[in-house]
LUMLUM-522467 format. One line per 8 residues: their letters; for each residue x, y, z of C-alpha. Coordinates in steps of 0.25 Angstrom, whole numbers, plus 5000, padded with zeros to 4 digits. Example, Ala and Ser with C-alpha at 12.3 -4.5 7.8 and 13.67 -1.06 7.14 Angstrom:
2
AS	5049 4982 5031  5055 4996 5029
//
This chain:
104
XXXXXXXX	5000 5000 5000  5012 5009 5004  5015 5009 4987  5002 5012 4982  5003 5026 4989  5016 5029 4986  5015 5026 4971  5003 5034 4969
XXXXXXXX	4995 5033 4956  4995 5035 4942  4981 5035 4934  4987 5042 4921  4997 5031 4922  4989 5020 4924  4978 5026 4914  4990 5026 4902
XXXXXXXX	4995 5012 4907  4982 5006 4907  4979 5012 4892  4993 5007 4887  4993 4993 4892  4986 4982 4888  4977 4975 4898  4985 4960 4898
XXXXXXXX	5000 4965 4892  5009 4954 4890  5018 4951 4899  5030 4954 4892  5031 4966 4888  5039 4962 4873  5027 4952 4869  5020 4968 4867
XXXXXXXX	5006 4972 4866  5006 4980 4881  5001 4992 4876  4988 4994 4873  4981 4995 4859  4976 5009 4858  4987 5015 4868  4997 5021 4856
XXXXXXXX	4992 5023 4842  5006 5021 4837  5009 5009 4844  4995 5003 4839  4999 5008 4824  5013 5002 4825  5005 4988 4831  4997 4989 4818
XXXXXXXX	5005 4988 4811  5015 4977 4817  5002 4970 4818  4998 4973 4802  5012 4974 4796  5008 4964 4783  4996 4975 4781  5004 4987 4786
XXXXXXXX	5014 4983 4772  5003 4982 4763  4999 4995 4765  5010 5001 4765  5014 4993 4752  5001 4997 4746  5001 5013 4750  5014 5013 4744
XXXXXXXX	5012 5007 4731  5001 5018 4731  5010 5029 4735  5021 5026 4725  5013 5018 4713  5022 5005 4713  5013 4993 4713  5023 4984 4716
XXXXXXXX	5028 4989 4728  5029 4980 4739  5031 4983 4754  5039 4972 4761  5039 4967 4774  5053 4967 4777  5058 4980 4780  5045 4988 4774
XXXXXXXX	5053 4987 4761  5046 4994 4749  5049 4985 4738  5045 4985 4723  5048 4980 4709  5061 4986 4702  5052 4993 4691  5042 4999 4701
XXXXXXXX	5056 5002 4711  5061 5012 4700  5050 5022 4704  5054 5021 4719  5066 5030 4725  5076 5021 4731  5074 5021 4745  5068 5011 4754
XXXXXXXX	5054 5015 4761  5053 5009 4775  5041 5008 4785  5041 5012 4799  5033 5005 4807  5034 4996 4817  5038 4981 4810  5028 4968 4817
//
């Protein structure tokens, strides 16, 4: 008893704690997925797209054949490479386009 009134309390604390973590985290820490869904908009969007990586490629493969016109242009899963056919390349400058986001 002699703690609890020497520690005092922190609603604002406790409030955010109780928003952030899940109700049944797991119980290490590294297996992930303490923080709540909702908490962080970022940190859901980059959980997304871990979760959705296959989809997240296609779209941006298909938004960038839109944006440049090359129909075979192909976004690969190793390193986020764009990749295309040597006829369709000449019409690309020569640098390599990378994605940032967060890889699965």
């Amino acid at each position: 008893m002699k703690l609890a009134t020497v520690i005092g309390e922190y609603p604002e604390l406790a409030d955010l704690l109780e928003r952030a973590i899940i109700d049944n985290p797991p119980v290490v820490i590294r297996d992930g997925g303490v923080i709540a869904e909702g908490f962080d908009e970022e940190l859901d969007e980059l959980r997304n797209i871990s979760e959705n990586a296959g989809q997240y490629l296609l779209d941006v493969e298909t938004r960038e054949r839109e944006r440049t016109g090359i129909s075979t242009l192909k976004v690969g899963y190793n390193r986020c490479m764009v990749t295309t056919s040597k006829s369709a390349g000449r019409s690309l400058t020569r640098r390599r386009w990378t994605i940032s986001a967060a890889r699965p």
